[in-house]
C-alpha positions in Angstrom: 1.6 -34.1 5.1 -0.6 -35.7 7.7 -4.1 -34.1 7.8 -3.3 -32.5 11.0 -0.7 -30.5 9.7 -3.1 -29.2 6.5 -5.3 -27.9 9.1 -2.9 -26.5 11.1 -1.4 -24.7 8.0 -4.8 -23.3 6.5 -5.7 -22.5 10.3 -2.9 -20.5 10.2 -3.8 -18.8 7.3 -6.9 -17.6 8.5 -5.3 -15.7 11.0 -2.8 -14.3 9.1 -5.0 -12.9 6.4 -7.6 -11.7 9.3 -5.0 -9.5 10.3 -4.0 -8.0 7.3 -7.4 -7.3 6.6 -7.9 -6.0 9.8 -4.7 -4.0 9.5 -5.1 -3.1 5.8 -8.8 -2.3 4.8 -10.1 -0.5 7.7 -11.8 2.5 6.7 -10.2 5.7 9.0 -12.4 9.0 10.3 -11.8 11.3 7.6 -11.8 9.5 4.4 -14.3 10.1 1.3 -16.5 6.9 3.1 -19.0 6.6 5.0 -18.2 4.7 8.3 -21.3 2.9 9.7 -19.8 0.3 11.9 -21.9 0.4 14.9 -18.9 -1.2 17.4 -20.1 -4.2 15.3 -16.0 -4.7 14.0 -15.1 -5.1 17.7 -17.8 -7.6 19.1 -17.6 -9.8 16.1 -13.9 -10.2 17.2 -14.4 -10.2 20.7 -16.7 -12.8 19.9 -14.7 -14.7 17.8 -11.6 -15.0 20.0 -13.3 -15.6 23.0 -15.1 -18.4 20.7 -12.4 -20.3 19.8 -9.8 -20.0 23.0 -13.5 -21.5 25.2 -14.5 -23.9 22.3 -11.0 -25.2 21.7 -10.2 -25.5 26.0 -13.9 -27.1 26.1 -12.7 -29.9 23.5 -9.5 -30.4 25.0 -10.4 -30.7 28.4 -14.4 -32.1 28.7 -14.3 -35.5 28.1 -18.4 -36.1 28.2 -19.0 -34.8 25.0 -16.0 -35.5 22.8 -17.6 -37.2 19.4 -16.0 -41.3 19.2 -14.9 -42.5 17.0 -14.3 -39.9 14.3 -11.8 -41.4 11.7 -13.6 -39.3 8.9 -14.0 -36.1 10.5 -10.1 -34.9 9.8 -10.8 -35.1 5.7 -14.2 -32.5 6.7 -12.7 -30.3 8.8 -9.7 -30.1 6.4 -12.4 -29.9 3.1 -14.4 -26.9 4.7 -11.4 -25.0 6.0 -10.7 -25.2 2.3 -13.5 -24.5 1.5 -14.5 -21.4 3.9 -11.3 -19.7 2.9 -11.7 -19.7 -0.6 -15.2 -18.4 -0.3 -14.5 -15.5 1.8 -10.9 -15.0 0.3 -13.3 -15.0 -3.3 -15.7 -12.3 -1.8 -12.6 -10.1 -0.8 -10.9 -10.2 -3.9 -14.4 -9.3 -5.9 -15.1 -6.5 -3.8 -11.2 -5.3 -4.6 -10.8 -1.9 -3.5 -14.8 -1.6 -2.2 -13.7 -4.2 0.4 -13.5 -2.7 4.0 -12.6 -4.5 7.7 -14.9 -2.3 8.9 -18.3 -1.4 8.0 -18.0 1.4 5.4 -19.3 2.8 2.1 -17.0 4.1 -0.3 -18.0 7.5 -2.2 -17.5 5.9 -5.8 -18.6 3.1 -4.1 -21.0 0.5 -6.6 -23.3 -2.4 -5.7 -21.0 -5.5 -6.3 -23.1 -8.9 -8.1 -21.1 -10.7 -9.3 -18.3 -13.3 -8.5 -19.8 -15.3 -5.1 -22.2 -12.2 -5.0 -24.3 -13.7 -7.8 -25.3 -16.2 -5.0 -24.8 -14.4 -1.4 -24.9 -10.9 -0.2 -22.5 -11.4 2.0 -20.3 -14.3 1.1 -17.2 -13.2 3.3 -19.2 -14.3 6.4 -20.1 -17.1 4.6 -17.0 -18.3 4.2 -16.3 -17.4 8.0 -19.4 -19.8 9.0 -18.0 -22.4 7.1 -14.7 -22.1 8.8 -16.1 -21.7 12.3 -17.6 -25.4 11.5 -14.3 -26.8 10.5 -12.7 -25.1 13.6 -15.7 -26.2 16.0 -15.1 -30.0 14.3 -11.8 -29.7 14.9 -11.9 -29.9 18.5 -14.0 -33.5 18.0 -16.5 -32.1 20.5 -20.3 -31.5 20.8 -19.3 -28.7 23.3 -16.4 -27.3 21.5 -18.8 -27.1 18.1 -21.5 -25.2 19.8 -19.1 -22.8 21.5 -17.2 -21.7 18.2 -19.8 -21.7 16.4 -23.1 -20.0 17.5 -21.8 -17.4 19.5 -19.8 -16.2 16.5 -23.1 -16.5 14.0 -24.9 -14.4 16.5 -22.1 -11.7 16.3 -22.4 -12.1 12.1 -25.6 -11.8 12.3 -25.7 -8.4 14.4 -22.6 -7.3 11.3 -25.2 -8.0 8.7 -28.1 -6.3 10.2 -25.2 -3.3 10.5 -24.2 -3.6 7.2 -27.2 -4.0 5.3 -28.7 -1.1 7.2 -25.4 0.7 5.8 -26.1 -0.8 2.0 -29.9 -0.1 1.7 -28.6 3.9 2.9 -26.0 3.7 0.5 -27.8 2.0 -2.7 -31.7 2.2 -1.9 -33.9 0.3 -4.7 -31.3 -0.7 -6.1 -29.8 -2.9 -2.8 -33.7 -3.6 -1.8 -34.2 -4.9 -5.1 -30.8 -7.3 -4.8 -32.1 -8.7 -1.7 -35.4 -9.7 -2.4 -33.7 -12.5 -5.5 -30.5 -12.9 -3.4 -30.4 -14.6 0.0 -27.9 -13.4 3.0 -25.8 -16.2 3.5 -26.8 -19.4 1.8 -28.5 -20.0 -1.6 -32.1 -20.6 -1.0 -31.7 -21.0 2.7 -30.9 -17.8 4.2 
């Protein structure tokens, strides 16, 4: 199977497990959680979409920034598609039942550190970072790369501010204390 068609297939993957998240784990009015969301659900996908359709056009159709002569950038972009699903997939299947599509703390609800959360707080959006970069190589464009990518970090980054405003309400100390030895997205970067 050409690397194309791997890329193609775990692209399609994404999307299909986005929406049954999306469909599945939301967290509805009137449940035993605590819904904190902030709209942030809705301009992360906004965001997202918009990302993509503009960064995938812009690498089809502006020729002044494609990247030459990329014979080794397929094997990447393949590599951290991989790579980005299995991290966030990872994070989801930790959290199990805890794990919600939108922002929202559970009433038996405990402060999850293990799995990928021994090294992240937030190692779903992790993994979406990583595949935003696959996706943004993809398109074998400077242009396409910025456009699916920082747009949709800035929307992650408004979700964690969301979320971690929702965690530190949630656990006090105890989430205060996790941040301060565990870093938001990236081992000893961030």
């Amino acid at each position: 199977m050409p690397l194309q068609r791997i890329f193609q297939a775990l692209y399609l993957a994404w999307i299909a497990t986005e929406i049954y998240v999306l469909l599945k784990t939301r967290t509805r009015s009137g449940s035993s959680s605590t819904i904190s969301d902030r709209g942030s659900l809705r301009v992360l996908w906004i965001t997202i979409m918009a990302s993509i359709t503009l960064g995938m056009w812009t690498g089809a159709n502006v020729s002044y920034a494609r990247i030459p002569n990329t014979p080794w950038l397929p094997p990447i972009t393949v590599a951290l598609m991989a790579i980005g699903l299995f991290t966030r997939w990872a994070a989801i299947y930790t959290l199990g039942r805890a794990f919600s599509a939108n922002v929202a703390i559970h009433a038996t609800q405990t402060l999850t550190r293990s799995g990928p959360f021994r090294f992240a707080r937030h190692p779903s959006y992790t993994g979406m970072v990583i595949i935003f970069i696959a996706m943004g190589l993809s398109t074998h464009n400077w242009l396409g790369l910025a456009l699916i990518v920082i747009p949709p970090i800035a929307a992650l980054l408004y979700r964690i501010h969301v979320e971690e405003a929702a965690l530190t309400a949630a656990f006090g100390t105890e989430y205060i204390d996790y941040s301060r030895t565990t870093k938001r997205l990236f081992p000893g970067i961030y």
